[in-house]
N, CA, C and O atoms as a GROMACS GRO file, in nm:
protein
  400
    1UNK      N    1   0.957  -1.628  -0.035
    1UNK     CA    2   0.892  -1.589  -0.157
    1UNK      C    3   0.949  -1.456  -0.207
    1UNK      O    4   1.002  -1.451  -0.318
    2UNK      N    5   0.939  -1.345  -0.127
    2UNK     CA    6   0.998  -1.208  -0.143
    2UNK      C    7   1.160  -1.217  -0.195
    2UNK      O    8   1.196  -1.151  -0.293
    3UNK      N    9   1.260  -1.314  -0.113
    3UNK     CA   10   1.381  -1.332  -0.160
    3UNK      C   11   1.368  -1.392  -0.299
    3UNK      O   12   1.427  -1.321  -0.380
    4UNK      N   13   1.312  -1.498  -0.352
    4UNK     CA   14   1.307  -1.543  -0.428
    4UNK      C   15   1.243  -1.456  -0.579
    4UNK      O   16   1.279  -1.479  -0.695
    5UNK      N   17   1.175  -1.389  -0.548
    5UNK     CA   18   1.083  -1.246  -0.647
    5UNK      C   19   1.273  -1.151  -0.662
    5UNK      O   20   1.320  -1.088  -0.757
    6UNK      N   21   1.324  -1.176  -0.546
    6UNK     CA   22   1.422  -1.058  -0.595
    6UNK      C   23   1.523  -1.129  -0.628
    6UNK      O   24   1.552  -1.082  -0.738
    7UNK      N   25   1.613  -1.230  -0.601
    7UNK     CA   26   1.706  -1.293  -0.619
    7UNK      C   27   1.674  -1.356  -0.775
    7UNK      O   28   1.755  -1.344  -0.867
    8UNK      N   29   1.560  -1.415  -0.788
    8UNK     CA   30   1.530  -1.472  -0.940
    8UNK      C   31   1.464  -1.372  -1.096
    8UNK      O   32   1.470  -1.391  -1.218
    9UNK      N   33   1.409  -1.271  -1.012
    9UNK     CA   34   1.337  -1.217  -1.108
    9UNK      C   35   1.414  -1.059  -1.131
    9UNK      O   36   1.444  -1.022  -1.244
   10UNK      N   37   1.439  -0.977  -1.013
   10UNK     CA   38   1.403  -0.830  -1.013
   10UNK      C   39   1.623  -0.834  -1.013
   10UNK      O   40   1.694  -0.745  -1.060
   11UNK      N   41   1.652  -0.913  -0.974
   11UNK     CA   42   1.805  -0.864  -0.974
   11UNK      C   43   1.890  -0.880  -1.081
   11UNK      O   44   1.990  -0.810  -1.100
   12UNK      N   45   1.847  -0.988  -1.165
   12UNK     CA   46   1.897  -1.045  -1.335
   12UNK      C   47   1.846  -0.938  -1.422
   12UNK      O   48   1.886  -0.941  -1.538
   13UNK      N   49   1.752  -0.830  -1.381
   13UNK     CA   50   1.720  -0.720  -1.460
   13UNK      C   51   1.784  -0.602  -1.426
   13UNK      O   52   1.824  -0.523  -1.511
   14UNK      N   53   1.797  -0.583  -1.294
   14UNK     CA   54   1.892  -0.479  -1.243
   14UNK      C   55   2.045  -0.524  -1.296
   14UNK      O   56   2.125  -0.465  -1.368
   15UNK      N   57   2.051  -0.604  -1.255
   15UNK     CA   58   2.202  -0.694  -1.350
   15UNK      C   59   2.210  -0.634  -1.467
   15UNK      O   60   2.294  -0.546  -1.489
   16UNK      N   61   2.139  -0.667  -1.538
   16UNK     CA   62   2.114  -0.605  -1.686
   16UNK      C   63   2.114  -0.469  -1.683
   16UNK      O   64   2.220  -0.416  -1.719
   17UNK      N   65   2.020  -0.395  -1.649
   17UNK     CA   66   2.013  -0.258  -1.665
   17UNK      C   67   2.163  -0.148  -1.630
   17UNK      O   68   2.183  -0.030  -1.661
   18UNK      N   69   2.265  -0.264  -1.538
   18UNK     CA   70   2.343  -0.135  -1.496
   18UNK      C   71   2.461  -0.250  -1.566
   18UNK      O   72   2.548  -0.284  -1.486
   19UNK      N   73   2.468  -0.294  -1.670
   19UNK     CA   74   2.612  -0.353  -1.778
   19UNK      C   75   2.596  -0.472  -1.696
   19UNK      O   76   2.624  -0.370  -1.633
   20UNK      N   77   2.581  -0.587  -1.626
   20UNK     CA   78   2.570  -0.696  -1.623
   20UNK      C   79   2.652  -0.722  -1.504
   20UNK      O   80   2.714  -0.828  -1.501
   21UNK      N   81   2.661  -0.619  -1.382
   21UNK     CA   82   2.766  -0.651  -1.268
   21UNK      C   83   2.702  -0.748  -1.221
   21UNK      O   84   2.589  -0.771  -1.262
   22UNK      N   85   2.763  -0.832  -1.118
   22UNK     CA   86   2.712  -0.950  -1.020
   22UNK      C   87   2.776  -0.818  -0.878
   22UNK      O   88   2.881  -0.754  -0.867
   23UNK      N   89   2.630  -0.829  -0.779
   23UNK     CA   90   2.702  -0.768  -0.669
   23UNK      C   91   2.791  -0.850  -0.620
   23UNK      O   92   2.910  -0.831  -0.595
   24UNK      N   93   2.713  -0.962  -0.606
   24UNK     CA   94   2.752  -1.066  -0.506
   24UNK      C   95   2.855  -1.169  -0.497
   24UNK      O   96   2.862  -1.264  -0.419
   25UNK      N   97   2.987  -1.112  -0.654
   25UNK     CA   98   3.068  -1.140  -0.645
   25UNK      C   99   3.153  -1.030  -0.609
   25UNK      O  100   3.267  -1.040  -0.655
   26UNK      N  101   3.134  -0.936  -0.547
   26UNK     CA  102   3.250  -0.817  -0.448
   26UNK      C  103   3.264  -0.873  -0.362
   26UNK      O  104   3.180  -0.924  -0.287
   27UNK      N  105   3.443  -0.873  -0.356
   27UNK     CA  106   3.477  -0.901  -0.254
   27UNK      C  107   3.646  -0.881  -0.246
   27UNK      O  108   3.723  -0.896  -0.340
   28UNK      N  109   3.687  -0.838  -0.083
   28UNK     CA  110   3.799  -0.762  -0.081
   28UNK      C  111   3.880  -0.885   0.022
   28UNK      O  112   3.822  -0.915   0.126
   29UNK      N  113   4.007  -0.951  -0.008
   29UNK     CA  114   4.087  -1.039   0.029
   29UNK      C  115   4.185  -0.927   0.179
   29UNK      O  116   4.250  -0.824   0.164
   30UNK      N  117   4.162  -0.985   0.274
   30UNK     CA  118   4.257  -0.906   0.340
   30UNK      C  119   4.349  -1.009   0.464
   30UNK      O  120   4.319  -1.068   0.567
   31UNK      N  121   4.421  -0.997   0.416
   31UNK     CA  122   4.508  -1.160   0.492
   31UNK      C  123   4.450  -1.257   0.461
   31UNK      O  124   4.459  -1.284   0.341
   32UNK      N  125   4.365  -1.356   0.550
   32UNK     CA  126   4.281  -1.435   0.600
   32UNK      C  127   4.176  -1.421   0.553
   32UNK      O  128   4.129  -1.510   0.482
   33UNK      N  129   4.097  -1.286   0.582
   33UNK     CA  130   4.015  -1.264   0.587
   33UNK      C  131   3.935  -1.200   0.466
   33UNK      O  132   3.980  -1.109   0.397
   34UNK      N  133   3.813  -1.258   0.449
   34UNK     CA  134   3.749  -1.228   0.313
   34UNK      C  135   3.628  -1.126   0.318
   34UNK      O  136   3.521  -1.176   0.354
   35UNK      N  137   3.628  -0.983   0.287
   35UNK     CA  138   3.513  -0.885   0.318
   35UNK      C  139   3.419  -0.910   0.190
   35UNK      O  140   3.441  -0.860   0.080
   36UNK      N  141   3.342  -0.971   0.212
   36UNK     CA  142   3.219  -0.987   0.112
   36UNK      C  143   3.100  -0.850   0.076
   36UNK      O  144   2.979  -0.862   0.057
   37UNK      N  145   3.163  -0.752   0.074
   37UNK     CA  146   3.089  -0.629   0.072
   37UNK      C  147   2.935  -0.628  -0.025
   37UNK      O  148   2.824  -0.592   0.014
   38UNK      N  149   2.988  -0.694  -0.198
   38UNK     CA  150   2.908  -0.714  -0.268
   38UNK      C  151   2.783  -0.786  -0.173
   38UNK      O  152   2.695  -0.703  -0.150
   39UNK      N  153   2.764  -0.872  -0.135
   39UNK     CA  154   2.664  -0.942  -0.045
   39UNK      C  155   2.631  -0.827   0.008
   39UNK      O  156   2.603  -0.788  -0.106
   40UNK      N  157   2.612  -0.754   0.059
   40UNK     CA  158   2.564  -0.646   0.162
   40UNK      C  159   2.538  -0.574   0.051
   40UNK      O  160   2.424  -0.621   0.043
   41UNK      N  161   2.543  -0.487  -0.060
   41UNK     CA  162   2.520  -0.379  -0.175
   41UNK      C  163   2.423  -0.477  -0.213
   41UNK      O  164   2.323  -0.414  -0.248
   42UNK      N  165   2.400  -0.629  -0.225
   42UNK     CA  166   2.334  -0.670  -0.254
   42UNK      C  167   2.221  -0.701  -0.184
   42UNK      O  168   2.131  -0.747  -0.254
   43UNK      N  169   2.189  -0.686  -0.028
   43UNK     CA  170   2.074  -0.689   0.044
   43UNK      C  171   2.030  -0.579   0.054
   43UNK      O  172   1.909  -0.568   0.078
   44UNK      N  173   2.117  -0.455   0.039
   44UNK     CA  174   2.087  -0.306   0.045
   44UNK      C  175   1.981  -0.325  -0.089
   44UNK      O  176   1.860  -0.316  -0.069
   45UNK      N  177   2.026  -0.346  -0.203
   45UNK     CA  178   1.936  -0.319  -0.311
   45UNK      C  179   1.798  -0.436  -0.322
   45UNK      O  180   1.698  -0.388  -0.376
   46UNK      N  181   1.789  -0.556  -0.285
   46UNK     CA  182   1.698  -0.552  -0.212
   46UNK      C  183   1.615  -0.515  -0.128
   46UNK      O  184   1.496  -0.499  -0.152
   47UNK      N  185   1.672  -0.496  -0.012
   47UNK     CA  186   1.581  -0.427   0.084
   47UNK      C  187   1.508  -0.278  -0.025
   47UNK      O  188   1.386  -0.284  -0.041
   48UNK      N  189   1.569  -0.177  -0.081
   48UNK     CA  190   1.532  -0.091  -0.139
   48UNK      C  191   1.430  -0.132  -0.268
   48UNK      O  192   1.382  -0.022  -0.299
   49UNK      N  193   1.377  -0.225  -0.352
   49UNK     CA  194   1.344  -0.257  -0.424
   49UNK      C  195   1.210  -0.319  -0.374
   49UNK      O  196   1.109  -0.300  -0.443
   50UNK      N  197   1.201  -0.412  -0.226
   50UNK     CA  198   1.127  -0.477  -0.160
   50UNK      C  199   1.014  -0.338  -0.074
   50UNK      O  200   0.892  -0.321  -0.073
   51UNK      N  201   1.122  -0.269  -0.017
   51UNK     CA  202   1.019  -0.171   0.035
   51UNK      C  203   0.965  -0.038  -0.107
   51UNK      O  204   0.874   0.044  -0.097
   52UNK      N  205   1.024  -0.051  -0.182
   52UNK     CA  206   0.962   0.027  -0.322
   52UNK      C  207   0.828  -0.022  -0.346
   52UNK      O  208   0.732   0.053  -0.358
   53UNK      N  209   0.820  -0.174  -0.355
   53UNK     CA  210   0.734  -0.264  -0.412
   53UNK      C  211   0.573  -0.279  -0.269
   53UNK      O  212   0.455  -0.305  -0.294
   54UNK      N  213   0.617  -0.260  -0.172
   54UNK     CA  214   0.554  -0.235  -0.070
   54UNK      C  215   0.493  -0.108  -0.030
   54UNK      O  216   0.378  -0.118   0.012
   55UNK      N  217   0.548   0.020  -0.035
   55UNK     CA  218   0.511   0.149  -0.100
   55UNK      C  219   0.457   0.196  -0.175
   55UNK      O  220   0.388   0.296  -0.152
   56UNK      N  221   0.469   0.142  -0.293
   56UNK     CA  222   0.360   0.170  -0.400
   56UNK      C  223   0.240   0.102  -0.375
   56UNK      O  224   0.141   0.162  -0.414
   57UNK      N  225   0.213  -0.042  -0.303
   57UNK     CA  226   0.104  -0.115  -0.295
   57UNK      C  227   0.039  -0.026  -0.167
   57UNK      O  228  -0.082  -0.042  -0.157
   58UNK      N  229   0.070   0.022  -0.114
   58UNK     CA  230   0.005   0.121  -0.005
   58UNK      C  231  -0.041   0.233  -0.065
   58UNK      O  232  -0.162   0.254  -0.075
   59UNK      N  233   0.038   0.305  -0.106
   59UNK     CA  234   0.019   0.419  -0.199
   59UNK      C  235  -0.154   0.365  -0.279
   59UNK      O  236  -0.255   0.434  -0.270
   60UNK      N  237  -0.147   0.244  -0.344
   60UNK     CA  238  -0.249   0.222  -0.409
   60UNK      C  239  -0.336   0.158  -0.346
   60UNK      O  240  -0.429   0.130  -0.422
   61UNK      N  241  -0.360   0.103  -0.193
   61UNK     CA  242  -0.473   0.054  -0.135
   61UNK      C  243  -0.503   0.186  -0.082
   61UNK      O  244  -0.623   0.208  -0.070
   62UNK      N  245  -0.397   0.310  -0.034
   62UNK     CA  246  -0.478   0.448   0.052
   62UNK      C  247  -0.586   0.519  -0.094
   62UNK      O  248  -0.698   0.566  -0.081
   63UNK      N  249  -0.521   0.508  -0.196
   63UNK     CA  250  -0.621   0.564  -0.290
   63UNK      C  251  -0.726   0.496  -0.314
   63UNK      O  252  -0.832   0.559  -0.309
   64UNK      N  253  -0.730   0.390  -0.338
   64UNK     CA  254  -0.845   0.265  -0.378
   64UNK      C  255  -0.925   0.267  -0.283
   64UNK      O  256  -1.041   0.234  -0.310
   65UNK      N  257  -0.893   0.305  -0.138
   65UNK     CA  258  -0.980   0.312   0.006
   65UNK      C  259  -1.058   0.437  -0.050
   65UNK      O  260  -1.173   0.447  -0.094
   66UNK      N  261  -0.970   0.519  -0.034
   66UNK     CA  262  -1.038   0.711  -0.057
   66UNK      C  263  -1.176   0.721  -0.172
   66UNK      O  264  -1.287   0.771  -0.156
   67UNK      N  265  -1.099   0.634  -0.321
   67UNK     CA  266  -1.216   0.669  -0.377
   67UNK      C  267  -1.331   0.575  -0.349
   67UNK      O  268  -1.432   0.602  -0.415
   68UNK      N  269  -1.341   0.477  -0.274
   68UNK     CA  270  -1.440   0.392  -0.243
   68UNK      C  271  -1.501   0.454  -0.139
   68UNK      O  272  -1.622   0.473  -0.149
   69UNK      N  273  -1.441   0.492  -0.037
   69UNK     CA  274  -1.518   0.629   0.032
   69UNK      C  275  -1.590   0.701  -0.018
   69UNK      O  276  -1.712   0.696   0.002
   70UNK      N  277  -1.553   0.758  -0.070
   70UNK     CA  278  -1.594   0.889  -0.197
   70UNK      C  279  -1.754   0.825  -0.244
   70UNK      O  280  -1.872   0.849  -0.218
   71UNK      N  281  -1.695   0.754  -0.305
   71UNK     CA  282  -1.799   0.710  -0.387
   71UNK      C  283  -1.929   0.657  -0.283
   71UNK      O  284  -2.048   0.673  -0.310
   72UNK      N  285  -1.876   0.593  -0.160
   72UNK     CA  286  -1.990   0.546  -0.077
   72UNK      C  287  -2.078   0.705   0.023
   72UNK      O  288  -2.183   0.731   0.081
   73UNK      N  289  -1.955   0.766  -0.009
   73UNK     CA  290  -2.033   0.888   0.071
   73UNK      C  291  -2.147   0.986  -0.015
   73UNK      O  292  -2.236   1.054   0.037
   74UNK      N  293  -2.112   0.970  -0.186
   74UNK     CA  294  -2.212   1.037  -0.236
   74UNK      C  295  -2.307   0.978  -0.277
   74UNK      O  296  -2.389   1.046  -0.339
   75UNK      N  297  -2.334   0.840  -0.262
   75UNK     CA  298  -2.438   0.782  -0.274
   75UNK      C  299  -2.551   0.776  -0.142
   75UNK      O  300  -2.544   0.689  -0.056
   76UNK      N  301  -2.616   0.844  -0.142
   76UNK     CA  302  -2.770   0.852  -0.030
   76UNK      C  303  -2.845   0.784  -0.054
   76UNK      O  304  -2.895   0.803  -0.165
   77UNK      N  305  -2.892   0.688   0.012
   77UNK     CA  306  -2.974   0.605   0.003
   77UNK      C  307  -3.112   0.639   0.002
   77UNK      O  308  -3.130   0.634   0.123
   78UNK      N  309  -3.229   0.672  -0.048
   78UNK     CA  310  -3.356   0.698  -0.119
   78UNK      C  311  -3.450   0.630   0.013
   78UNK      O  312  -3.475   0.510   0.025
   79UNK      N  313  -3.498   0.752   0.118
   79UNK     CA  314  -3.567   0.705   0.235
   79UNK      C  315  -3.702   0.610   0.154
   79UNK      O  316  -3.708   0.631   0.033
   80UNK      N  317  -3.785   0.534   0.198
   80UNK     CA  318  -3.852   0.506   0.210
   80UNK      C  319  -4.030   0.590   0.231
   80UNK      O  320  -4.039   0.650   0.339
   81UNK      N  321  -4.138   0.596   0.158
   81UNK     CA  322  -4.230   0.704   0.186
   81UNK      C  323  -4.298   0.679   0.322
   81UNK      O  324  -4.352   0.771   0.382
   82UNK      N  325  -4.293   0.555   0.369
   82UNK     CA  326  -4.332   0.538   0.510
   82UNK      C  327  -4.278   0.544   0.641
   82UNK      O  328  -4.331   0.534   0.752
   83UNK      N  329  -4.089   0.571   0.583
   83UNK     CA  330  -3.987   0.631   0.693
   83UNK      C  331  -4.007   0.749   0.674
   83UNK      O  332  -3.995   0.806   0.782
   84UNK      N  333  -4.039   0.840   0.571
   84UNK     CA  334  -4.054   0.999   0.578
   84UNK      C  335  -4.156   1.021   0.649
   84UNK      O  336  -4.143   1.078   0.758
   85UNK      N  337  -4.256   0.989   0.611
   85UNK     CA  338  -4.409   0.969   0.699
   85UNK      C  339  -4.402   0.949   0.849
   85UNK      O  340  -4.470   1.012   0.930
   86UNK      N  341  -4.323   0.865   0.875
   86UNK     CA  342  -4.314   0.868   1.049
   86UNK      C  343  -4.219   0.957   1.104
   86UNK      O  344  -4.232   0.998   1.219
   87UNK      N  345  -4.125   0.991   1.032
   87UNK     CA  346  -4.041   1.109   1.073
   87UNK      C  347  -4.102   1.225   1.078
   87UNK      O  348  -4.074   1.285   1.181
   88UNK      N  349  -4.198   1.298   0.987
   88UNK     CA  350  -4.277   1.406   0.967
   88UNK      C  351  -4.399   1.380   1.127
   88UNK      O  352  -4.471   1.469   1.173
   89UNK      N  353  -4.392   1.279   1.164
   89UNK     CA  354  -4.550   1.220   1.287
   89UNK      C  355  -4.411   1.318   1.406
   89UNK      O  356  -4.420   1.422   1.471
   90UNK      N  357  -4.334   1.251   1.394
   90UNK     CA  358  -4.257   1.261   1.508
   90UNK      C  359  -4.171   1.398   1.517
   90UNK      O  360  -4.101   1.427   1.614
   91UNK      N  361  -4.186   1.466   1.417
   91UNK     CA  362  -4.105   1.584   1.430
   91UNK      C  363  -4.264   1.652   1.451
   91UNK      O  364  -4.242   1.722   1.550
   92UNK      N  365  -4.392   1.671   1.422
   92UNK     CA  366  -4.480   1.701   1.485
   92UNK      C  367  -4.527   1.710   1.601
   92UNK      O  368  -4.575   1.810   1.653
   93UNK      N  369  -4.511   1.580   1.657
   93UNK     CA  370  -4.496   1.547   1.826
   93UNK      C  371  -4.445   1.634   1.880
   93UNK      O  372  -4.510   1.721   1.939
   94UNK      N  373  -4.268   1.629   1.870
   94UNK     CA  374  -4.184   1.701   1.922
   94UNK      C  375  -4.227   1.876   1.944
   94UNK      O  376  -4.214   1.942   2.048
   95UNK      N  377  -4.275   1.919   1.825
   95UNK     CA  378  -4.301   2.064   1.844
   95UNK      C  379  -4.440   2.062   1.899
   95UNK      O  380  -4.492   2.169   1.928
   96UNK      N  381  -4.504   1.953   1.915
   96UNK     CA  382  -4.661   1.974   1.950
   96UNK      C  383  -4.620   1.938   2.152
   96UNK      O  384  -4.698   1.938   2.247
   97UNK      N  385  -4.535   1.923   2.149
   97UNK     CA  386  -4.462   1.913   2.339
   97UNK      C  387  -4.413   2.013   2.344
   97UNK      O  388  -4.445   2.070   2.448
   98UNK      N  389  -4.325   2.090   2.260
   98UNK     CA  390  -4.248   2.213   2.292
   98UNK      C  391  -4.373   2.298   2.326
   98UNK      O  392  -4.390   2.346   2.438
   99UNK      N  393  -4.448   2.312   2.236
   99UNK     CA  394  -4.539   2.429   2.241
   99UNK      C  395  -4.635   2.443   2.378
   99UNK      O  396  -4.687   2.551   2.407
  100UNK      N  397  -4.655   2.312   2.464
  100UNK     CA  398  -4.734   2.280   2.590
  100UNK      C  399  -4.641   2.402   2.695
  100UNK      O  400  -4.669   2.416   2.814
   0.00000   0.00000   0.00000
């Protein structure tokens, strides 16, 4: 899926944006032997584009976490008058033992 997002979508625009090179036709004839370099400039700029696209989505779940934090930490939840009431019995207790 990821190859396919970059090979179909994100590289025909990079294509575009830098005069219309094809990486992935570089390539250097040496005897026999054929160095396909473009192929490699071309997984390099993938890989760089793939972890860009992965980076920013982190970048934006650590913030989206933080302010949902945020937001859950300044919200206090509104005791109850019959949880205050037994808390007030019991913090009475407590000092009515200290004082023995």
């Amino acid at each position: 899926m990821v190859t396919s997002l970059v090979n179909d979508i994100l590289m025909p625009i990079v294509g575009i944006l830098i005069g219309g090179l094809d990486f992935a036709g570089l390539k250097i004839q040496v005897g026999t032997a054929t160095i396909t370099y473009g192929n490699f400039i071309q997984n390099v700029v993938d890989f760089l584009i793939v972890a860009a696209c992965i980076f920013a989505m982190l970048k934006f779940l650590a913030h989206f976490k933080k302010t949902t934090n945020e937001q859950l930490d300044q919200e206090e939840p509104k005791k109850d008058d019959t949880v205050v009431l037994l808390e007030e019995i019991r913090d009475l207790l407590k000092t009515s033992k200290e004082d023995k």
